[in-house]
C-alpha positions in Angstrom: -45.9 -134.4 77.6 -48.1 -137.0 77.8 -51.2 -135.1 77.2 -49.4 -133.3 74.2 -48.4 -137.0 72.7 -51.8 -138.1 73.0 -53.4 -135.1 70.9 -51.5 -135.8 68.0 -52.1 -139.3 68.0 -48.4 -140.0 68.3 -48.0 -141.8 72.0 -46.5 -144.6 70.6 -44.0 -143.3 68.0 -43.2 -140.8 70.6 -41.5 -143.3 73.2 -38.0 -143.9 72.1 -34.9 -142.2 70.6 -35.4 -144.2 67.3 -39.2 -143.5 67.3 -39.0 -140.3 67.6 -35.8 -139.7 65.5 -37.8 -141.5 62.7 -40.6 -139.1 63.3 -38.1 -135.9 62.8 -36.8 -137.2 60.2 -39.8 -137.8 58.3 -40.9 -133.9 59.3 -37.9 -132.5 59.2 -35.1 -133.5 57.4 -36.9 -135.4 54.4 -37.4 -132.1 52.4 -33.9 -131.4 52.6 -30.9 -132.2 50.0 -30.7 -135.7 49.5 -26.6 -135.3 50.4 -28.0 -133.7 53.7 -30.9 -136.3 54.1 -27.9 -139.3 53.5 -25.5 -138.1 56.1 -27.8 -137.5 58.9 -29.5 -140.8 57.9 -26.2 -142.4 58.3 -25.3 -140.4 61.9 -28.5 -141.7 63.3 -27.7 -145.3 62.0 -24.6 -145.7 62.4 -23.7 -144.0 66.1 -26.8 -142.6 68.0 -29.3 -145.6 67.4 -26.8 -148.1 68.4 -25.7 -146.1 71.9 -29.2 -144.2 72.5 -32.1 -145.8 69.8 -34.1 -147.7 72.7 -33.9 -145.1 75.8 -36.7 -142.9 76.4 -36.1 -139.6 75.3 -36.7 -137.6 78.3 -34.1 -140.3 80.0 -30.9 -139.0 77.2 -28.3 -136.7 79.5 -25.7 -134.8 78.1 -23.3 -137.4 79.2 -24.8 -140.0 77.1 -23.8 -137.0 74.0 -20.9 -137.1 75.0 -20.1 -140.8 75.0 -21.5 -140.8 71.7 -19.7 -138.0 70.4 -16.4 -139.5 72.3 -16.5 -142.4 70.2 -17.3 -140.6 66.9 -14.5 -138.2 67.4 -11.9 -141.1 66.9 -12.8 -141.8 63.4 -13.0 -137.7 63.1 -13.6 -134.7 65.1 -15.7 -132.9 62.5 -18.2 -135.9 62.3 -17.9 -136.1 66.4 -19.4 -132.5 65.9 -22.0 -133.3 63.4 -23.6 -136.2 64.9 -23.7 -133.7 68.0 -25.7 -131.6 66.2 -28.2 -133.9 64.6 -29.3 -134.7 68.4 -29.2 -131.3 69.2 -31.5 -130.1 66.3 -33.3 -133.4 67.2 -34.4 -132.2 70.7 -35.0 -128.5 69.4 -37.8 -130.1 67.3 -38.6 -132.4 70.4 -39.2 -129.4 72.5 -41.3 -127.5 70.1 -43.5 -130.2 69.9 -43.8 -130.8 74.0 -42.1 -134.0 74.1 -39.0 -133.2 75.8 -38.5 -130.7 78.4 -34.4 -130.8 78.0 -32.0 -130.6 75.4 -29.3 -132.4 75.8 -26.8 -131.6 73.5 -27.2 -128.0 74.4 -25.3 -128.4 77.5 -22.1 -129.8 75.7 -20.1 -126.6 74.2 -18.5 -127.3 70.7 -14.8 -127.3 72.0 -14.9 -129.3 74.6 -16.3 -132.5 72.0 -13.4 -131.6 69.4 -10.8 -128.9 69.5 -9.7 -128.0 65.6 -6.2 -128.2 64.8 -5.0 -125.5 62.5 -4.2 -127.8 60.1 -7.4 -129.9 60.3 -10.0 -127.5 61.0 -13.2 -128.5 59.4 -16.3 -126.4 59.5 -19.6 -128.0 60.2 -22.6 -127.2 58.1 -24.0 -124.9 61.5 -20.6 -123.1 61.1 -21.3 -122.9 57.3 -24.8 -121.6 58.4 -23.0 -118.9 60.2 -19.7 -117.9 58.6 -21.5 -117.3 54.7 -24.8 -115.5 56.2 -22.5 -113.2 58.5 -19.4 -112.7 55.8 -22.9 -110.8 53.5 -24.4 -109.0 56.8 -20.7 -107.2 57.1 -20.0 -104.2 55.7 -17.3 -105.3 53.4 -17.1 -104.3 49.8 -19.9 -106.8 48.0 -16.6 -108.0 45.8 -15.2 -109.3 48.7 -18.4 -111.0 49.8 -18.7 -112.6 46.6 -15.2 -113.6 46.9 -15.6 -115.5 50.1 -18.8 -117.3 49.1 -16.9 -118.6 45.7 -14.1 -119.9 47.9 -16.4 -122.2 49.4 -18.0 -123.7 46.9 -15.5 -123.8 44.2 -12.3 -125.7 46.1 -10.0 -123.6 44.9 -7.2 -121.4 46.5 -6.9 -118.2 47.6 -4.3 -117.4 45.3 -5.6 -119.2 42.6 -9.2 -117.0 43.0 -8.1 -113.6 43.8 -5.8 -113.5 40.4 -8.4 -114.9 38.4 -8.3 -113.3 34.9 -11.9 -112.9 32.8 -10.2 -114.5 29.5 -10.2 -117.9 31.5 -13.6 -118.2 32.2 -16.1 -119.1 29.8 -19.7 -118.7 31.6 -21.8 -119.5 29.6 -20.4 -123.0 29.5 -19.6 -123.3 33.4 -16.0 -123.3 33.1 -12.9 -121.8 34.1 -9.4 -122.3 32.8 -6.6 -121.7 35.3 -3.4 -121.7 33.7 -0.8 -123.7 34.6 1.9 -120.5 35.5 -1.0 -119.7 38.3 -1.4 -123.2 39.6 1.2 -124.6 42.9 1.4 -127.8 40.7 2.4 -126.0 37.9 -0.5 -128.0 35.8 -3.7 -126.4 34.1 -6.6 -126.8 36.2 -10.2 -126.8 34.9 -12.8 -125.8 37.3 -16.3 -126.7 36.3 -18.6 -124.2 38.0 -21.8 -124.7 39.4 -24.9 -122.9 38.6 -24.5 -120.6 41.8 -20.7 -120.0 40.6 -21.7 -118.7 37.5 -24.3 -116.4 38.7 -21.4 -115.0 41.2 -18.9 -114.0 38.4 -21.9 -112.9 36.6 -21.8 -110.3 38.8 -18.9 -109.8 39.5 -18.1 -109.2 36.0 -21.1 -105.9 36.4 -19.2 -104.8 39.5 -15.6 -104.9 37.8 -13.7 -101.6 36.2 -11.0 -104.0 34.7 -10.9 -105.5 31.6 -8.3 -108.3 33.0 -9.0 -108.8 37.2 -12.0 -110.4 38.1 -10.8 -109.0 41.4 -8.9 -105.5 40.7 -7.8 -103.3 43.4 -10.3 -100.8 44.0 -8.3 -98.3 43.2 -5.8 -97.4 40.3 -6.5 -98.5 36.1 -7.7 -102.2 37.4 -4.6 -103.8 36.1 -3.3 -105.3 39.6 -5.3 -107.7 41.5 -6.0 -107.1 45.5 -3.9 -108.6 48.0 -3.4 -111.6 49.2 -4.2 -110.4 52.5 -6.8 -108.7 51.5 -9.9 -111.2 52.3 -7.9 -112.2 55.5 -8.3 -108.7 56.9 -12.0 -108.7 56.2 -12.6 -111.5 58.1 -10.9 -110.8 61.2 -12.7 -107.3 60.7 -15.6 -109.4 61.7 -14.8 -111.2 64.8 -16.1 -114.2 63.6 -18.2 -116.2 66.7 -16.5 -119.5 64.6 -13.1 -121.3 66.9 -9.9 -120.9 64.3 -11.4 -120.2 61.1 -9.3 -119.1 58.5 -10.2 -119.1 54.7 -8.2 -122.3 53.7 -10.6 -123.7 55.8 -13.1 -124.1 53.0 -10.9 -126.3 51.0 -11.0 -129.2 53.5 -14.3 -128.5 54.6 -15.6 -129.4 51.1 -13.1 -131.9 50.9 -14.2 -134.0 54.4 -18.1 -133.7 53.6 -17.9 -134.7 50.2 -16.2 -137.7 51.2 -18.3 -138.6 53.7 -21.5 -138.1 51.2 -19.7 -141.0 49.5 -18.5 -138.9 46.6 -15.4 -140.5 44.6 -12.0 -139.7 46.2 -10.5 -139.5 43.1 -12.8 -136.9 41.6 -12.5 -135.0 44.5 -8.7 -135.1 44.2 -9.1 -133.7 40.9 -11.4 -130.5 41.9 -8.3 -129.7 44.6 -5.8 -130.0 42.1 -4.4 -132.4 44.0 -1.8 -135.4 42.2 -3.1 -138.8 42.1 -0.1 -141.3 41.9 -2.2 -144.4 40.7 -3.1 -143.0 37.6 -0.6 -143.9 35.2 0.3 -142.1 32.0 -0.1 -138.8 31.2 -1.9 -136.5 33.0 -5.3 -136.1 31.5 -6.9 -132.3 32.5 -10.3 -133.2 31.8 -10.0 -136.5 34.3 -12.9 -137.3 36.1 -14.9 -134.3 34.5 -18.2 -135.9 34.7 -17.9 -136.5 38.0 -15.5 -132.9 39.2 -19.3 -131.6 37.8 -21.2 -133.2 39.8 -19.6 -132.6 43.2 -18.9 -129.3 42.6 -22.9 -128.4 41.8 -23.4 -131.2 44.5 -21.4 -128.8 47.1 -22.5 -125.4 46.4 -26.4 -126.9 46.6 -25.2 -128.1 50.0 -23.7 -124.5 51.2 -26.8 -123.1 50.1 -29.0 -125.5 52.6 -27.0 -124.8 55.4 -27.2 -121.0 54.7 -31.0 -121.2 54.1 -33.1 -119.4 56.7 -31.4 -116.6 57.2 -32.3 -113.1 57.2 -29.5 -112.3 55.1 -30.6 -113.1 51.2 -27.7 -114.9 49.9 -29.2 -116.5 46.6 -30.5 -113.3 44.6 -26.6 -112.4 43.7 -27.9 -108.9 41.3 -29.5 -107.0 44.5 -28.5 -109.2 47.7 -27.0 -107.3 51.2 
């Protein structure tokens, strides 16, 4: 290691966790989204550096992880998770470059650092990485596919998705109109789609024999929409290697990560269709539009890091697997 240091001139910024995470960071994570770039930024800051940022990096055991990620996963278990994974992608790189013999953060297995509650289950952006790459290597209709990826980038629900009529989208304007008769609040909702979005009911709208359904049942006139169990089915076809996933999961995975990029609360409120009691007066549908814009283009750019990589082309909608 020492030898390997000393050829690329790096002894010195090699000696410490914080040297060397700086050193990553620079290589690794600097051409990445800046939402990405922020949170691991703030990770590194914020817990390891603090518990880890002067020991020498061959002298970090998994129990020092641990510790770290014990204290993390009081705020939240889905951040306990992620700042797990920023060392563990931190030694991968270490080892590659002959600076570190051991990974540390291996040897800790996801659910023993935080167990998902059905009701609270987050995915990370690894899990991301895996779920969306997997969901278009399955043999599932591409409809389906396409279904699955909009769910997690668009915040919307099941329901609201797989009912989805074509007169309330416009596309060429990024928007789509859900009625208020479709909504669980009972309130028109206004989805403003991101440029991936668009490009997804682009094709979908190739791929579809009805003149109402973005989603018809495959077979019949196309004037009923699948199931609501339909999607669910496909998954658990797949035997998912992700702990408790179901598709509402999406939701508050958007939700979490958004807020912990620091996006408004309010404005993510807003693209759940959630009620926000401390706004007084009417209720004004394009609240926060400016802003439901930008997170929603904000999230689907982040999906698309985590999923980048894979063998599995996800980005080319017309002719992808």
């Amino acid at each position: 290691m020492a030898d390997a240091k000393k050829h690329r001139g790096a002894s010195k910024a090699l000696n410490t966790v914080r040297e060397f995470a700086d050193f990553w960071f620079s290589s690794e994570i600097a051409g990445k989204s800046e939402s990405y770039r922020k949170t691991t930024r703030r990770a590194l800051e914020k817990d390891i550096f603090p518990a880890i940022g002067n020991k020498a990096l061959e002298s970090v055991n998994a129990g020092d992880v641990l510790t770290i990620c014990d204290r993390v996963k009081g705020r939240s278990p889905q951040s306990a998770l992620f700042t797990r994974n920023v060392i563990k992608r931190m030694y991968e790189f270490g080892i590659s470059r002959q600076v570190a013999t051991v990974n540390p953060a291996q040897q800790l297995v996801t659910r023993f650092i935080a167990t998902p509650q059905s009701r609270t289950r987050v995915l990370t952006p690894d899990e991301l990485g895996e779920v969306l790459p997997n969901i278009y290597a399955s043999d599932m209709a591409r409809a389906s596919k396409l279904a699955l990826h909009l769910l997690s980038i668009t915040m919307v629900r099941k329901s609201e998705l797989i009912e989805a009529q074509w007169r309330e989208l416009d596309l060429k304007n990024g928007m789509w109109q859900i009625p208020a008769e479709r909504m669980k609040k009972d309130r028109e909702h206004w989805v403003h789609l991101s440029d991936q979005a668009v490009v997804m009911f682009s094709e979908l709208k190739q791929l579809s024999h009805s003149e109402k359904f973005v989603f018809p049942m495959r077979r019949g006139s196309g004037d009923r929409p699948i199931s609501k169990s339909t999607l669910n089915a496909a998954v658990r076809a797949m035997n998912l290697d992700v702990q408790h996933f179901v598709i509402h999961d999406f939701r508050r995975t958007a939700s979490t990560h958004l807020h912990e990029m620091g996006q408004s609360s309010d404005a993510i409120e807003k693209a759940l269709a959630h009620s926000i009691k401390r706004i007084k007066g009417i209720y004004n549908r394009a609240a926060y539009a400016a802003e439901r814009q930008k997170i929603l283009q904000l999230w689907a750019d982040f999906v698309d890091t985590q999923i980048a990589g894979h063998k599995v082309v996800i980005g080319k909608f017309g002719h992808a697997a």
